[in-house]
C-alpha positions as CSV (number, residue, x, y, z in Angstrom):
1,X,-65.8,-47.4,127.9
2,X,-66.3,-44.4,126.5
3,X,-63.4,-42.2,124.1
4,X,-63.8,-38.3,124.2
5,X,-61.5,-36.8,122.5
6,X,-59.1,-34.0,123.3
7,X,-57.6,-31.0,122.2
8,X,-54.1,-32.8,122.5
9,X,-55.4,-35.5,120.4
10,X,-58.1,-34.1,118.1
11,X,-56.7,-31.0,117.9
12,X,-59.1,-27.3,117.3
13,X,-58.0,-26.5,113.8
14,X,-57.8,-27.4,110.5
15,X,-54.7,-26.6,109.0
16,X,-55.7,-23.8,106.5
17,X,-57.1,-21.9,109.9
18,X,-54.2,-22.6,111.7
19,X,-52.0,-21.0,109.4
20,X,-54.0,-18.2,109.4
21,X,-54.3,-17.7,112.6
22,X,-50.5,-18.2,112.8
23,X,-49.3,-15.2,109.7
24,X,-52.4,-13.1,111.7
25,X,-50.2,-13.2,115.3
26,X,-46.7,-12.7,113.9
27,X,-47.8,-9.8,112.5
28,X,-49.3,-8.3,115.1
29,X,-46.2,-9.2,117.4
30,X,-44.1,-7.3,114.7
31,X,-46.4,-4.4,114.8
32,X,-46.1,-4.7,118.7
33,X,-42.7,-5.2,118.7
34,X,-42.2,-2.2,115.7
35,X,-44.4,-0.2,117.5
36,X,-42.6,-0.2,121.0
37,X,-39.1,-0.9,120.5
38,X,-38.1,0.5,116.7
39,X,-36.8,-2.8,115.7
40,X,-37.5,-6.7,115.9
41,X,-36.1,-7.2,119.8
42,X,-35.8,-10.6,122.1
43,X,-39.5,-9.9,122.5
44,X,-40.5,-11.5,119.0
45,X,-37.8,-13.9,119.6
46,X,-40.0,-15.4,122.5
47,X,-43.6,-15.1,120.9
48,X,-42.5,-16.5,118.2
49,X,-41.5,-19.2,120.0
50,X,-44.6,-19.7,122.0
51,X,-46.5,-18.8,118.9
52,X,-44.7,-22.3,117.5
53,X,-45.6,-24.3,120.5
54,X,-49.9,-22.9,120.1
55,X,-49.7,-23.5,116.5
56,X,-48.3,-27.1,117.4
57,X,-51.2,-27.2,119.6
58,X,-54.3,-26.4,118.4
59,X,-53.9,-27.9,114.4
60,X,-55.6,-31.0,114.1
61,X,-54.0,-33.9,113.4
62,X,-54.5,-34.4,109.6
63,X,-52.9,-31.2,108.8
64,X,-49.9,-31.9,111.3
65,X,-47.5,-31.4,108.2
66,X,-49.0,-28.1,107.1
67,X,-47.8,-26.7,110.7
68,X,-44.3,-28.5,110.7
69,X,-43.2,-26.9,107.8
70,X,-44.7,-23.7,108.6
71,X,-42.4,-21.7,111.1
72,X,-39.3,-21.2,108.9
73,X,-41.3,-20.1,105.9
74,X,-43.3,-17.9,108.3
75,X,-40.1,-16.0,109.4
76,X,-38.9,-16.0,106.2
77,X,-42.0,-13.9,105.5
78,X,-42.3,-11.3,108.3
79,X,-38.0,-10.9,107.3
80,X,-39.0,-10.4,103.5
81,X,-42.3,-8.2,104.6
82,X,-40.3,-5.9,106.9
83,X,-37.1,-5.9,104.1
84,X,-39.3,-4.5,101.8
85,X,-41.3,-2.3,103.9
86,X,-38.7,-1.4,106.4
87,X,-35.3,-2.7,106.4
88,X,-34.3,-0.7,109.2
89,X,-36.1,-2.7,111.4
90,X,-34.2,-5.9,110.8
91,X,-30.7,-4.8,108.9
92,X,-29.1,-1.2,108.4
93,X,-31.5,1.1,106.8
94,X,-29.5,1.1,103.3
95,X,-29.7,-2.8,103.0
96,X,-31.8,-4.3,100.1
97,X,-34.4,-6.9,100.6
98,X,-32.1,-9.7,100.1
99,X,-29.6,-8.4,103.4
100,X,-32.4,-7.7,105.4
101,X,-33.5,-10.9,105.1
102,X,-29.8,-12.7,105.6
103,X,-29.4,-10.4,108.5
104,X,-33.1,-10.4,110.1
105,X,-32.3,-14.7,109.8
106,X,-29.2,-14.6,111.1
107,X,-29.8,-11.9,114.2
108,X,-33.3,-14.1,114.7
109,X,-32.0,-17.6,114.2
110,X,-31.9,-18.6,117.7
111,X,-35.1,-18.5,118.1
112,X,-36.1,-19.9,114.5
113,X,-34.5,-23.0,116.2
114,X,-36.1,-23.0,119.4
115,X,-39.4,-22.7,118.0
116,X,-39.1,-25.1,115.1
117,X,-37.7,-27.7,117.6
118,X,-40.8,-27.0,119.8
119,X,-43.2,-26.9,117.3
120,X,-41.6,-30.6,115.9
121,X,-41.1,-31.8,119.0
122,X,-44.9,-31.1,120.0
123,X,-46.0,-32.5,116.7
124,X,-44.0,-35.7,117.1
125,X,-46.1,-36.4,120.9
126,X,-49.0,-35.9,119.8
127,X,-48.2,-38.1,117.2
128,X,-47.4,-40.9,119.3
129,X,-50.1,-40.4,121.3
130,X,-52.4,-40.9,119.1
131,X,-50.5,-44.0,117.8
132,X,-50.3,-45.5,121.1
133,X,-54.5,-44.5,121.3
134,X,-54.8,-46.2,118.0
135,X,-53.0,-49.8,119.1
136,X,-54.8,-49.7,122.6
């Protein structure tokens, strides 16, 4: 019997690609987002979510670590980006980098928690797919 892999098992990405692809999106859903709205709005809060969940699905599976550790510190980056760039957009307009970054976690960290559960939580079945492929 044959084995052909899948893109649940073998995954499309390397890890290094992944990531990029990943900073590449949130940006341009906070451009998007920017653009439209003025501000960060319950928009980014859901593609960042589903931007968790691709990411979870399309690394391959020796570079699952690289993508479980990466949604917090990619927040953390679009929060520091747009605190240095334009604080208005995540805290009051006379708020330092430092403050826009507390507030842009603390208005956003809702869905920081959704996606880094998805994103684990995707990780983790793959995971123990391809354990249970491995013993069979």
């Amino acid at each position: 019997m044959s084995h052909t892999g899948t893109v649940w098992t073998e995954g499309l990405e390397p890890g290094r690609q992944a990531v990029a692809l990943g900073i590449a999106a949130v940006l341009t859903i906070v451009a998007i987002d920017v653009l439209l709205v003025g501000e960060l709005s319950f928009f980014f809060d859901l593609c960042f979510i589903v931007l968790c969940l691709a990411l979870a699905l399309v690394v391959r599976p020796h570079d699952f670590f690289t993508i479980g550790v990466l949604p917090p510190l990619m927040m953390l980056a679009v929060f520091a980006l747009l605190g240095a760039v334009a604080p208005e957009t995540v805290a009051d307009k006379s708020d330092g980098i430092v403050q826009a970054v507390v507030s842009g976690l603390a208005h956003h960290s809702g869905a920081l928690v959704a996606g880094y559960a998805v994103c684990l939580g995707t990780l983790w079945a793959r995971q123990r797919t391809l354990r249970r492929n491995a013993s069979a």
